[in-house]
C-alpha positions in Angstrom: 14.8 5.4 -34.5 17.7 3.2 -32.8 18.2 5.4 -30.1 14.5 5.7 -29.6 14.1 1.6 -29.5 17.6 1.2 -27.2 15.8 3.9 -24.7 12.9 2.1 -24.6 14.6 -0.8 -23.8 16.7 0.9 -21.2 13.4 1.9 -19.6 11.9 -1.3 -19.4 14.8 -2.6 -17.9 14.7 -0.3 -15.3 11.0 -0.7 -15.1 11.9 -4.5 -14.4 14.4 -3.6 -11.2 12.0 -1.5 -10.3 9.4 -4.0 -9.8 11.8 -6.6 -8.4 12.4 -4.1 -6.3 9.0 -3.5 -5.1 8.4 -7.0 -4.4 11.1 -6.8 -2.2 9.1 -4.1 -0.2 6.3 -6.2 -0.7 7.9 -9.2 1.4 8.7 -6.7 4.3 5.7 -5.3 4.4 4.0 -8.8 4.8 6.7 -9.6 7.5 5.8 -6.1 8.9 1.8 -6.9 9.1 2.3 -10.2 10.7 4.2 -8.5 13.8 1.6 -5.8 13.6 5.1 -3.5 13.4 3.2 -0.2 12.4 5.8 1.9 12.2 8.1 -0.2 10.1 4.6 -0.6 8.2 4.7 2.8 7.7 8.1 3.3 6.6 7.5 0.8 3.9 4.6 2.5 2.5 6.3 5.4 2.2 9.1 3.8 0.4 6.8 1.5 -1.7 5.0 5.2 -2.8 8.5 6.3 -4.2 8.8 2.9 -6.5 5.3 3.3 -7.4 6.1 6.7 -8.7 9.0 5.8 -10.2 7.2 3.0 -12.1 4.5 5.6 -13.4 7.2 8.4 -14.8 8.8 5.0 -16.6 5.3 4.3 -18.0 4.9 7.9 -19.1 8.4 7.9 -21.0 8.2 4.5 -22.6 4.6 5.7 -24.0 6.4 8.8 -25.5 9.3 7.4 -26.9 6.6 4.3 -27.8 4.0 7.0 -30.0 6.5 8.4 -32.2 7.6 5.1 -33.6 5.4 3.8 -36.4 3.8 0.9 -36.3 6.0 -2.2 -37.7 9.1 -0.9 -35.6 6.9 -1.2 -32.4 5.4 -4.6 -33.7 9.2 -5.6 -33.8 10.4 -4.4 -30.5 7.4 -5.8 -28.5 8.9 -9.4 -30.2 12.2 -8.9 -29.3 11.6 -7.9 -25.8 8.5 -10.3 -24.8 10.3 -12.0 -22.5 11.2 -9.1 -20.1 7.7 -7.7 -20.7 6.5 -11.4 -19.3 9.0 -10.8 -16.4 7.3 -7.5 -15.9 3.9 -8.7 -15.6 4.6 -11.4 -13.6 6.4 -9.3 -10.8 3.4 -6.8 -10.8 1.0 -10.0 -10.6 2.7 -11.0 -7.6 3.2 -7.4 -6.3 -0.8 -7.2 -6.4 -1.4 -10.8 -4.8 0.5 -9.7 -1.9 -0.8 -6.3 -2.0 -4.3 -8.1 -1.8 -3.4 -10.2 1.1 -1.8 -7.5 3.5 -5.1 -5.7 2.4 -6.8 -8.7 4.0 -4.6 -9.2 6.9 -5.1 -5.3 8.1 -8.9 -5.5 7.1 -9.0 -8.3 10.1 -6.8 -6.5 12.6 -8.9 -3.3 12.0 -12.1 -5.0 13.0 -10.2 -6.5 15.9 -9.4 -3.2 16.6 -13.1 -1.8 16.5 -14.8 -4.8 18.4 -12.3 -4.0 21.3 -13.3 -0.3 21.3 -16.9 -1.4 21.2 -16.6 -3.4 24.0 -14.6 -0.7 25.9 -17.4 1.9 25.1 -20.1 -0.5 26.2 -18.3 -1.1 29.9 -17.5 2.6 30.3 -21.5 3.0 29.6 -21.9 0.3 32.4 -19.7 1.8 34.8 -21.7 4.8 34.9 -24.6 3.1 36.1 -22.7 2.5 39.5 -21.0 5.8 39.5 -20.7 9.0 41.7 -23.7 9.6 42.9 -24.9 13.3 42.3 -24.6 15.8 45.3 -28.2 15.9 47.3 -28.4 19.8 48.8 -28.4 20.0 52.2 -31.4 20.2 54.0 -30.2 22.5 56.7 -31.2 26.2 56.3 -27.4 28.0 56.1 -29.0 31.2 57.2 -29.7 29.5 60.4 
């Protein structure tokens, strides 16, 4: 049962750096969307993917370890460890603020994005108008 209740402890621990270090992503990435960087944009997707993954496999060990204790041992761990399960849910509070407001931030450029290409489509449409004009045959016989 100890080792069980240490792991779990352990996990959340590393659940806690994990999402500290998240939020550190989170901060670049906002940095990254306000100097429209995509490719450093990218990059931190990619790495924020890899945390987020990480974070999951935690969740999926401490809920193991977590369903073969019985019931008053799990009453007492959550007590003795509701300060770093506070920590934890404020991080990923934050971590989905932020993630809200990028969210926001790229919804904006995006329809920047499309009004430009509308208005681009519309003045190639225009420019037809005064184009090439098509080739009239010749009205000269060429068996003449």
């Amino acid at each position: 049962m100890d080792k069980k209740k240490t792991e779990i402890v352990r996990l959340l621990k590393h659940k806690q750096e994990t999402c500290k270090r998240l939020l550190e992503k989170m901060e670049e990435q906002m940095k990254a969307v306000d100097t429209q960087d995509e490719s450093r944009l990218a990059t931190i997707v990619e790495e924020k993917e890899a945390l987020i993954a990480g974070l999951n496999e935690t969740d999926q060990k401490i809920t193991g370890l977590a369903s073969d204790l019985d019931e008053p041992t799990l009453e007492k761990l959550v007590g003795e460890n509701a300060e770093l399960a506070k920590s934890i849910e404020s991080d990923l509070e934050k971590i989905i603020e932020q993630e809200i407001v990028c969210q926001t931030k790229l919804n904006l450029v995006k329809n920047e994005v499309l009004e430009k290409i509308k208005a681009v489509k519309s003045g190639q449409r225009l420019l037809k108008g005064y184009g090439v004009s098509q080739r009239t045959k010749s009205k000269i016989s060429k068996n003449i």
